[in-house]
N, C-alpha and C positions, 0 to 999 in steps of 0.2 A: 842725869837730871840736875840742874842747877841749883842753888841753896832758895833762892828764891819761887820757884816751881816744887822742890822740897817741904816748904813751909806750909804753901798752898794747898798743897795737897793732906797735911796733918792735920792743918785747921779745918779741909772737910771731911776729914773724919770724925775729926771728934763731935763738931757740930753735929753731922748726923748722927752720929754714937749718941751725943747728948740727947737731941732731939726727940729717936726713938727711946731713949732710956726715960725721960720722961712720962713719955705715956705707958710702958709697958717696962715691970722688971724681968730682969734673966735670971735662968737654971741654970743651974750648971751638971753637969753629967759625968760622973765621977768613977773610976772603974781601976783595975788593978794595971792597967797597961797605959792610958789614957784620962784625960780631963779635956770636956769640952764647954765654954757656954754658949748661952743662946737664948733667943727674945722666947720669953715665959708665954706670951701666946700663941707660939708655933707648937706643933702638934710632936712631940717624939715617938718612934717606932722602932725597939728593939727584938720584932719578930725573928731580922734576919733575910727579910724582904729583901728579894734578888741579890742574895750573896752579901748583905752589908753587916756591919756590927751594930748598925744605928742609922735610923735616919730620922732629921728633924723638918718637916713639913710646913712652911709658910700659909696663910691663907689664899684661898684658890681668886687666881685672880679672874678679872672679865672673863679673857679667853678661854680659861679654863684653866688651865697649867697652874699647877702648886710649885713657886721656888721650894728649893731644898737643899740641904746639905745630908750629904752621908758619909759612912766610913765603907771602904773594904781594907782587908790584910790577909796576903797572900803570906806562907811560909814558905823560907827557901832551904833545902836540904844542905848542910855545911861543905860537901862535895860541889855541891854548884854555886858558891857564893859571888854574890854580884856586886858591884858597886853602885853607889848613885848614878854614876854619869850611863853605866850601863843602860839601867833602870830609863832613864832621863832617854836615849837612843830609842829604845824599846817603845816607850809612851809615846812618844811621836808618832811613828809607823803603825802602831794600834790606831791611833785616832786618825791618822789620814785613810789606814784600810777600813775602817768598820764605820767612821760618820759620816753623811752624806754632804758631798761641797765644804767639806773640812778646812776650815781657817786659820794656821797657827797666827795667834797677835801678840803672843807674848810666851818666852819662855827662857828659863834662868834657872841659876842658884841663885839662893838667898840662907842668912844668916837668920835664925830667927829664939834668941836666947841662946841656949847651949847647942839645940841642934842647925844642921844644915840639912836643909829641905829644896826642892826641885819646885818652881812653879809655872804650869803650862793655863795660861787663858786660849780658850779656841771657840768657835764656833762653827754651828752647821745645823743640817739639820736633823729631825727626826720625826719621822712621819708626817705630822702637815706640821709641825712646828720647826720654827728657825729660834735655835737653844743658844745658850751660851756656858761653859762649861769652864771652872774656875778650881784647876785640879793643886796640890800641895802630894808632893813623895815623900816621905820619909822613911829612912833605913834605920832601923835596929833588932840588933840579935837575931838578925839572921828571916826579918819580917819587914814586910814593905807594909808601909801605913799608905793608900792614896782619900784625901780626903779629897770632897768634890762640892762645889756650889753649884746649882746647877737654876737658871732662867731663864724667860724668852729672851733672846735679843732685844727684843720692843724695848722690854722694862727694863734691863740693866745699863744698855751703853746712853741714853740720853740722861740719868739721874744719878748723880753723885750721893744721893743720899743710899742708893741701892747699892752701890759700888761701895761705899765706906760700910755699911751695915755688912755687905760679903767681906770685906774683908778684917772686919772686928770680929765675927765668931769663926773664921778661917786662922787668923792669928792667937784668939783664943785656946786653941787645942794647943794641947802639952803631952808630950810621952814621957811615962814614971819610970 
């Protein structure tokens, strides 16, 4: 990406950031392993609801569908220990086997503060909805962190303000 496509892209973030910051402040969600924040009128759920450690729940839109973000963390036995990139092999092949019409659009490392995290955007569908799925890996001590954004296609790929809001509380999270 260019310096000048670079720029573009930070100014519409923060705009959005601002934007929404305006109308609504953030939580933040704080825990012995993790820190996350997130827009204060999205709904949090740390039941554990289908395997996660959290999920924070957007208002339901039109269609119906509630954006969301969540956590899952798998433990890995120090006998089988894997690497990122492993990890990063692995996540592809999950998401081409198990979502329907599977899209990868983007997928990389990235630098993000002290840690190095995996990031897969994809799309597909699921059940009558065509989703878009906005995953971050992260490795430590021997635990996979996958944090996930999760909305219709509809809403995310035509509004930059929806794409910088996923990615200010995806960039957000911090491992302690």
């Amino acid at each position: 990406m260019n310096s000048l496509a670079r720029l573009l892209f930070l100014f519409l973030i923060l705009w959005a950031v601002d934007a929404h910051a305006q109308d609504t402040p953030w939580d933040t969600l704080r825990t012995a392993q993790y820190q996350i924040c997130y827009p204060a009128d999205w709904q949090l759920d740390q039941s554990g609801l289908m395997g996660t450690h959290f999920i924070v729940f957007d208002q339901v839109q039109p269609d119906g569908f509630r954006p969301n973000v969540n956590l899952t963390v798998q433990q890995f036995p120090t006998e089988n220990a894997v690497g990122l990139g492993e990890i990063a092999e692995l996540s592809l092949t999950q998401i081409k086997n198990f979502i329907t019409d599977a899209k990868i659009l983007y997928a990389n490392f990235r630098q993000q503060d002290t840690d190095q995290l995996y990031e897969v955007i994809f799309s597909g569908t699921q059940g009558i909805q065509k989703l878009l799925w906005r995953q971050h890996y992260y490795l430590k001590q021997g635990k996979i962190y996958v944090l996930t954004y999760t909305n219709t296609l509809e809403a995310y790929m035509p509004t930059p303000q929806t794409q910088a809001l996923a990615e200010a509380i995806l960039l957000s999270f911090a491992l302690r």
